[in-house]
C-alpha positions as CSV (number, residue, x, y, z in Angstrom):
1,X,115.6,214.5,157.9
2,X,116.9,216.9,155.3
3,X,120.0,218.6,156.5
4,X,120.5,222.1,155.9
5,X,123.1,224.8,157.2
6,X,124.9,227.7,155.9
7,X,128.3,227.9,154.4
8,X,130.3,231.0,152.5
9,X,132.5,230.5,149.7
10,X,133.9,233.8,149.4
11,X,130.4,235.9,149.4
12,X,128.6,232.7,147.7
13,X,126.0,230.9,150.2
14,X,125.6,227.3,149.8
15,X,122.8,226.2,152.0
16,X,121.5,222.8,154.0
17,X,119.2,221.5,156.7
18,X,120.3,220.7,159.9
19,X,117.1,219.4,162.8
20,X,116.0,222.9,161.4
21,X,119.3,224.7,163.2
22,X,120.7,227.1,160.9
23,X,124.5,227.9,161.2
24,X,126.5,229.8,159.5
25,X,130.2,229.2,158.6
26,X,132.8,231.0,156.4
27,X,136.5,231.5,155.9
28,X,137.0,234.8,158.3
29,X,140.9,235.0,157.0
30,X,139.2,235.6,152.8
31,X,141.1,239.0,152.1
32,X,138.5,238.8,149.6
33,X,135.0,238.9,151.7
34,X,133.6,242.2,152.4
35,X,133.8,243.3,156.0
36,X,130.9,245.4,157.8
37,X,130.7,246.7,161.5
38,X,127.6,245.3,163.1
39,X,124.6,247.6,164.0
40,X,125.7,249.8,167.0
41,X,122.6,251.7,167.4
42,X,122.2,254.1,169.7
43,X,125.9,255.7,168.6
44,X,125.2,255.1,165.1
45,X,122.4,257.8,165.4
46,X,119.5,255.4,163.6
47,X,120.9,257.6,159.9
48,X,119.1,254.3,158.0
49,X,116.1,255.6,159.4
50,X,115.8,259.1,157.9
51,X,113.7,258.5,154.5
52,X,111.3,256.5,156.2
53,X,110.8,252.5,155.1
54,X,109.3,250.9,152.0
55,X,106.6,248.1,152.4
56,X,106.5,244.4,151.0
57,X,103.4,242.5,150.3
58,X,101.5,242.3,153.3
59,X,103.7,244.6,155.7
60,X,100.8,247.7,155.1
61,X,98.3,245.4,157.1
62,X,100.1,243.6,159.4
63,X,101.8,247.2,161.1
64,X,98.0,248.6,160.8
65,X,96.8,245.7,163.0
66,X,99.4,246.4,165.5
67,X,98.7,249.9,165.8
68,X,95.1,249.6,165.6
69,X,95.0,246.9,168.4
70,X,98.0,248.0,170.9
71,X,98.0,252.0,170.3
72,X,99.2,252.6,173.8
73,X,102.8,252.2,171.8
74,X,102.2,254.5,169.1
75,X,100.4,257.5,170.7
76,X,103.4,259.5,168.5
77,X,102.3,259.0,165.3
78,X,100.6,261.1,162.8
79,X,97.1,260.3,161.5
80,X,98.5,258.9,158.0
81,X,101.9,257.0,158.8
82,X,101.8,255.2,155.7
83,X,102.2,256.9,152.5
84,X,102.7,256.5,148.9
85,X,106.5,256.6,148.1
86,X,108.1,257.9,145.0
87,X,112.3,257.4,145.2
88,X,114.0,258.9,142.1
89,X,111.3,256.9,140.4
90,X,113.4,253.8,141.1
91,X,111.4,253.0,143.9
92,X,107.8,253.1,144.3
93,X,105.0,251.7,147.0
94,X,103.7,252.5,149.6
95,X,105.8,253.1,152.7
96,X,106.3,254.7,156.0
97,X,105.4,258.4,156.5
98,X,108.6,260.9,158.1
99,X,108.9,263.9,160.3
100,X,110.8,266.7,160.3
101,X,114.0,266.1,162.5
102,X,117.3,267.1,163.0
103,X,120.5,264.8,163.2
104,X,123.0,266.0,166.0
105,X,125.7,263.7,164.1
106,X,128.7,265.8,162.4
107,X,129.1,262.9,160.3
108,X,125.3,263.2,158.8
109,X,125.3,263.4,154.9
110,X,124.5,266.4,153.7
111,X,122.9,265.3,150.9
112,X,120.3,263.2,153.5
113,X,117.0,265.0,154.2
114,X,116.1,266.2,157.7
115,X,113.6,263.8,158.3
116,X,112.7,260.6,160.4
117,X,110.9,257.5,159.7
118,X,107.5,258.4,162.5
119,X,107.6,255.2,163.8
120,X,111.2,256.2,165.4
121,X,110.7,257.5,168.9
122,X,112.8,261.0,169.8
123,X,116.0,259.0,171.3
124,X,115.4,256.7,167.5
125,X,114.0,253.7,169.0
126,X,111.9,251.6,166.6
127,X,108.2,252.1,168.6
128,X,107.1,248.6,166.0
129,X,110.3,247.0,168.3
130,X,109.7,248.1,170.8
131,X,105.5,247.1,170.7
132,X,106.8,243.6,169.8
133,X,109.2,243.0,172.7
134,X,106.7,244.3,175.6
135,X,104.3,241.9,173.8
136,X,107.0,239.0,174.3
137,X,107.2,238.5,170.5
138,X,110.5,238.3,168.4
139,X,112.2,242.3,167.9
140,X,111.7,241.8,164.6
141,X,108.0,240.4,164.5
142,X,106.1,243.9,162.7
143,X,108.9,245.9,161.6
144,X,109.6,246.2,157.5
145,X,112.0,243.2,156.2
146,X,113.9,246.5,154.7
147,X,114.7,247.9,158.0
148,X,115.4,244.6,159.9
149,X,117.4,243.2,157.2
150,X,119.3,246.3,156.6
151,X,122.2,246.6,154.8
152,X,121.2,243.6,153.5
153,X,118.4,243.7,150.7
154,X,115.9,241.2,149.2
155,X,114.4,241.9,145.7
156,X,113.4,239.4,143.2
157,X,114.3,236.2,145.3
158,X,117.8,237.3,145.7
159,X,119.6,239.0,148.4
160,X,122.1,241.3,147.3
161,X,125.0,242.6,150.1
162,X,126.5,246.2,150.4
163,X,129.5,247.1,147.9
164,X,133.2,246.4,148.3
165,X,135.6,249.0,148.8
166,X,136.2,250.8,146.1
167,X,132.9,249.9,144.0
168,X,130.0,251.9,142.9
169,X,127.3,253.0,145.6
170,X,123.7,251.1,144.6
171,X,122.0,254.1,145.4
172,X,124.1,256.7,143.2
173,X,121.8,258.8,141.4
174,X,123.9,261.8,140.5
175,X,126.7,264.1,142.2
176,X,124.1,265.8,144.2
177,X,123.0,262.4,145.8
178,X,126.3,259.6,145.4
179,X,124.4,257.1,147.7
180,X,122.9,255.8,150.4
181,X,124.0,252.4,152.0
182,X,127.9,253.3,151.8
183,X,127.4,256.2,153.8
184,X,126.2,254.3,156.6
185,X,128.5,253.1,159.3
186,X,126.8,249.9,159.0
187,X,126.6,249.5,155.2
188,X,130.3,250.5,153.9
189,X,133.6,248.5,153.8
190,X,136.0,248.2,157.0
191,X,139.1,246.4,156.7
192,X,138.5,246.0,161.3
193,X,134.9,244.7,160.4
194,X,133.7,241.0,160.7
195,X,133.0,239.1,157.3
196,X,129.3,240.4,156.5
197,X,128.1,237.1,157.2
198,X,129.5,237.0,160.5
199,X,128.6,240.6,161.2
200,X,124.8,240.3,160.1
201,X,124.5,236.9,161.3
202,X,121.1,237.9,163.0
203,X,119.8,239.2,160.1
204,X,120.9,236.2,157.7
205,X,119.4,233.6,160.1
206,X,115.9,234.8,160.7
207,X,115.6,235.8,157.1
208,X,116.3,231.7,156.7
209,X,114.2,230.5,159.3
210,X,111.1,233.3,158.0
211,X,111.8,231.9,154.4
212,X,112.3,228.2,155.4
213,X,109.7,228.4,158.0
214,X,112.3,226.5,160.2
């Protein structure tokens, strides 16, 4: 059988098979490796949430089914919770609708809108997660590869991590809004965080094993 597992060099993955087991390995003591707290949702306040989701290929349908055929789960949302998206014109698509909410959080960016991804429940529970683990089916199984994967991002076959310390927010647009991810707890630099491949382990091995088909 092909072998195939995971190892970091520095934030380069080199990748092989292993009786389709993925496992990731990495050099924790690299001064160089950008560090990242793992999700700590509830306390985090679900802030990735707040402009809502936007879809890959096939996403549209697949959280239509689920709605459509388990609605006891989703008795919250509106009557059109998937919308076209327009983001600064850098991103465009359809994705999922918002609702007016406001963030307890002193630490909410100001420059963030007031709003809420509609398939968040009140206390910011993802209701497509939640469907999917009363239904014995992975967390993950109907929910957006941009919110599961979160602060990682795939686009164009690669997977691109959240900036270093010290380097230029993706998401800058202009003074009145300097980013996105790095003003996340779970998207900036933290010298007391895990390497990010340690830290978003989960994230790294089901993208692998969705990709892989493993």
């Amino acid at each position: 059988m092909t072998q195939m597992g995971a190892t970091f060099h520095g934030d380069a993955l080199v990748l092989r098979r292993a009786n389709k087991l993925l496992i990731l390995t990495g050099n924790p003591a690299d001064s160089t490796v950008l560090k990242l707290r793992p999700c700590i949702f509830p306390h985090c306040g679900a802030l990735c949430c707040y402009d809502g989701a936007y879809l890959a290929d096939g996403e549209e349908d697949r959280i239509k089914a689920v709605v459509s055929n388990h609605p006891e789960h989703f008795k919250h949302l509106p009557g059109e919770y998937i919308v076209d998206g327009n983001w600064y014109n850098r991103v465009k698509g359809r994705k999922t609708a918002v609702r007016p909410f406001s963030y307890q959080s002193p630490d909410y960016p100001k420059h963030f809108n007031n709003t809420r991804c509609v398939f968040a429940y009140e206390d910011g529970r993802c209701s497509l997660q939640t469907a999917a683990q009363e239904l014995n089916l992975h967390p993950w199984h109907f929910k957006p590869m941009a919110c599961w994967l979160f602060p990682l991002r795939f686009s164009g076959s690669r997977i691109t991590i959240p900036p270093r310390e010290n380097e230029k927010d993706p998401d800058y647009i202009n003074e009145d809004y300097p980013g996105f991810i790095t003003f996340l707890p779970c998207g900036r630099h933290t010298e007391d965080g895990l390497p990010w491949y340690q830290a978003l382990q989960k994230e790294i091995v089901y993208f692998l094993n969705m990709i892989l088909g493993v």
